[in-house]
C-alpha positions in Angstrom: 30.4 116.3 42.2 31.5 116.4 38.8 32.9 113.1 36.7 35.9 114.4 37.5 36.2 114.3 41.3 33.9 111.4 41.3 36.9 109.4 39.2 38.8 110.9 42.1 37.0 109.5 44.8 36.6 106.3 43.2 40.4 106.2 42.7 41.0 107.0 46.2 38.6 104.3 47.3 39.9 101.5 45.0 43.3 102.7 46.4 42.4 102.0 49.8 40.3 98.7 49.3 42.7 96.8 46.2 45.8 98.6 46.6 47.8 100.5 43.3 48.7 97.0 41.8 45.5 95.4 41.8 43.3 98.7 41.0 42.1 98.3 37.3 40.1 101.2 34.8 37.1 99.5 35.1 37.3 98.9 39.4 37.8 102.7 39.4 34.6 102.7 36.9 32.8 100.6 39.3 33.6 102.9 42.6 33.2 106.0 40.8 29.8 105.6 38.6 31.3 107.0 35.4 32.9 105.2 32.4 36.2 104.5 31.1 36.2 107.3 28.7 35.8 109.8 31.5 39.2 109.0 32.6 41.0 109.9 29.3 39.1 112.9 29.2 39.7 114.7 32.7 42.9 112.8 32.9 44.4 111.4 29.8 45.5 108.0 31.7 44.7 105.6 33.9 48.0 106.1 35.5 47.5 109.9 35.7 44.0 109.7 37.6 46.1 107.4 40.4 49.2 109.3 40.5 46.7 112.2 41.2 44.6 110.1 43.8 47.6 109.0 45.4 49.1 112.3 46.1 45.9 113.3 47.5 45.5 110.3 50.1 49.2 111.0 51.0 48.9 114.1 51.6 45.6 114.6 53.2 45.0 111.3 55.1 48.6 109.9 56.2 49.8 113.3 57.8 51.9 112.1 61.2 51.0 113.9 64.6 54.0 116.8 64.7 54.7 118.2 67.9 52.0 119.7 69.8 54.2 123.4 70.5 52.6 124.2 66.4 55.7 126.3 65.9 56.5 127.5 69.3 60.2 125.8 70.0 60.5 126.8 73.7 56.7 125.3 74.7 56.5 122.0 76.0 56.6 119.0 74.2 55.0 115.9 75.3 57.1 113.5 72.9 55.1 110.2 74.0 51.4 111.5 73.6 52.5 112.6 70.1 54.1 109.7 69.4 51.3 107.3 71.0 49.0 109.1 68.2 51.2 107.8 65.8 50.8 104.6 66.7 47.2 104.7 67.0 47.2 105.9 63.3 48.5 102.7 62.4 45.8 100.7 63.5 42.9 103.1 63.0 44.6 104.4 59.5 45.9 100.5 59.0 45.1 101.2 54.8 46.7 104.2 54.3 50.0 102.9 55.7 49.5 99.5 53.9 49.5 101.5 50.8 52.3 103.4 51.9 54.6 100.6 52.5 53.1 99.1 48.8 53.9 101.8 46.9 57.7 102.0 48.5 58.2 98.9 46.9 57.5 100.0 43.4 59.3 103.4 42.9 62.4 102.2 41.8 61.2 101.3 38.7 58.5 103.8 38.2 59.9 107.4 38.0 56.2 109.1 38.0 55.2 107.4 41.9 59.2 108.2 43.1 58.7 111.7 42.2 54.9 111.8 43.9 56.5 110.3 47.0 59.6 113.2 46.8 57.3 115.2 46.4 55.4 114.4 49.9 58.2 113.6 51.7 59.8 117.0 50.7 56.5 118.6 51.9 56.3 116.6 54.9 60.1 117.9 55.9 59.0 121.0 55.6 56.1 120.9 58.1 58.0 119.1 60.6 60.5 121.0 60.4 58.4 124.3 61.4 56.6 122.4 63.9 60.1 121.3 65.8 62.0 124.5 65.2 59.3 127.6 64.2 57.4 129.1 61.6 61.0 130.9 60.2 62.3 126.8 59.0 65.0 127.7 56.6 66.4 124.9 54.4 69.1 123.7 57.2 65.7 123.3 59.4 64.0 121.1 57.4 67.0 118.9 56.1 67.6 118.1 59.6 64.9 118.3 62.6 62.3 117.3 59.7 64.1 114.8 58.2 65.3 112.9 61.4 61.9 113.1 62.9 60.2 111.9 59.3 62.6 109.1 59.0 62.0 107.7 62.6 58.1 108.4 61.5 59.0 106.0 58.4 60.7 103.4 60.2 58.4 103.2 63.1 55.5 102.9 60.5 57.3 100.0 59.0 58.0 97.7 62.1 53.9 98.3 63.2 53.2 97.0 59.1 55.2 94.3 59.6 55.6 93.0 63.2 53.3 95.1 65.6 53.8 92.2 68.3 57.4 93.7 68.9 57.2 97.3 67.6 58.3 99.9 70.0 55.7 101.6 72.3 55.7 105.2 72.5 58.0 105.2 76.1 60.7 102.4 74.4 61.0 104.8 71.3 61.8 107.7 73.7 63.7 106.3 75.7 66.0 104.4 72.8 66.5 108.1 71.2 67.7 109.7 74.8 70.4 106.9 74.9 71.7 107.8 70.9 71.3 111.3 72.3 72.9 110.6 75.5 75.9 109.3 73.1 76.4 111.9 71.0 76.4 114.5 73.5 79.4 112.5 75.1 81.0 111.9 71.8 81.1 115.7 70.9 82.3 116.6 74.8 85.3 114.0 74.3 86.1 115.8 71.0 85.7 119.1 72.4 87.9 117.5 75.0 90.5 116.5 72.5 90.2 119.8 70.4 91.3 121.9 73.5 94.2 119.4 74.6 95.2 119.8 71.0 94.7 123.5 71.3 
């Protein structure tokens, strides 16, 4: 490897180990075997090598389990093995979503990590939604199937951070979405109800 993806694995690494607060020039140094005026050379910035390193961990290593049907919307779908693999991630993949949860914390007053995080999120929509729904997502797809099923994703990830003692399983999750489903579907039949009295 070149300096350059050696600062990017050592970015990664310091990411994982210290966190984006507590990751300095010189701890990337260390990880990375290079020197400080690598960074500005390949990347002008400190900041710039981790907003890169970020995006990369995001997006390669913190990718949720999506519906097994890949793209086919009438296949089966085993909701709770999916969802159990999420779960599992957050034990075996504990650093990545510690980082996750980190980094929330500080976008609101750092407009270069909120716009790495729309960015993921926006691609993570996407690819949920053609998982649920089928390779032909439009826009409607993905700001609906992708973004209910990513927010539960974010949620869920946030109560097994936090308090994995009383986190939902897999079957509780399931279950508490076919009662909010089971509540819709008779909220819309009692307005369809009311719509043809009306009518």
């Amino acid at each position: 490897m070149g300096h350059r993806e050696d600062l990017l694995a050592g970015a990664k690494k310091c990411l994982l180990e210290r966190g984006y607060a507590r990751t300095t020039a010189r701890d990337i140094v260390a990880a990375s075997g290079t020197n400080l005026a690598s960074i500005g050379y390949h990347f002008r910035s400190k900041d710039a090598l981790m907003m890169t390193a970020l995006f990369e961990v995001l997006e390669g290593s913190m990718e949720p389990s999506v519906p097994a049907a890949e793209g086919d919307p009438e296949a089966p779908w085993d909701f709770e093995a999916d969802l159990d693999e999420v779960i599992g991630s957050f034990v075996d993949k504990r650093p990545y979503w510690a980082l996750s949860i980190e980094v929330y914390a500080q976008t609101r007053d750092n407009p270069d990590l909120q716009k790495v995080f729309a960015d993921y999120f926006q691609i993570m929509r996407a690819d949920l939604a053609r998982k649920l729904v089928g390779a032909d997502a439009d826009d409607h797809a993905e700001r609906t199937a992708g973004s209910a099923y990513l927010a539960m994703l974010s949620g869920l990830s946030l109560q097994w951070m936090i308090d994995p003692e009383r986190a939902p399983s897999a079957k509780e999750l399931a279950a508490g979405l076919r009662t909010v489903a089971d509540r819709m579907d008779g909220a819309d039949r009692r307005k369809d109800d009311a719509d043809g009295a009306d009518g």
